[in-house]
Phi, psi and omega in degrees: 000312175314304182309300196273356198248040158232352195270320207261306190285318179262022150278322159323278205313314173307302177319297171332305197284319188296275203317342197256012181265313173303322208273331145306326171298098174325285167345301186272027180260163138322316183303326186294004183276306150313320229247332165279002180263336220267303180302314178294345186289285195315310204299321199282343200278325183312322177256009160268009172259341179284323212287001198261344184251320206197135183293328160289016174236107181235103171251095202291149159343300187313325194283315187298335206268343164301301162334250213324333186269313197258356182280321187261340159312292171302293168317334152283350145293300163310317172299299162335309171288315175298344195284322178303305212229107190243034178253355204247012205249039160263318142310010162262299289218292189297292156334305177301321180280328116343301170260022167281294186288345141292315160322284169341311188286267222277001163300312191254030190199328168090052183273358171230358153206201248241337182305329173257213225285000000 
């Protein structure tokens, strides 16, 4: 009797323990979502806070709503990816970022074609 009322208790714990490792993991909340809408907001307010001081930061609407599009797009990916393959995701993290920041480069400067200005 003893055996299963110890067997039963640390089946509890496990259990215990599993939910409470998801609920630590940024990554599997909902909330991160927020926190990617919350950076891209922040990232976007720097150069509309520039266009107030210098004439050389010209961003039209259309630029913030790409930025934005692709800054909370990337970050939602990446979760989205990290949450699938969770062994890799400082190497997720970097791939993701690597090509953000290419993009980003050849939206606004064109540097391996024609695209930007």
């Amino acid at each position: 009797m003893k055996r299963i009322k110890q067997y039963s208790d640390t089946k509890k714990y496990k259990a215990y323990n599993f939910m409470s490792d998801k609920k630590k993991d940024i990554f599997s909340q909902n909330k991160i979502f927020i926190w990617i809408a919350a950076a891209a907001v922040f990232i976007l307010l720097l150069p509309l806070i520039a266009m107030q001081f210098s004439d050389q930061v010209i961003w039209t609407p259309f630029d913030f709503i790409v930025a934005g599009i692709l800054l909370f797009g990337t970050g939602s990916l990446f979760v989205v990816t990290a949450r699938k393959i969770k062994k890799y995701r400082v190497a997720l993290g970097i791939l993701f970022l690597t090509a953000l920041a290419y993009v980003w480069a050849e939206l606004a400067v064109g540097i391996f074609t024609n695209l930007g200005s």
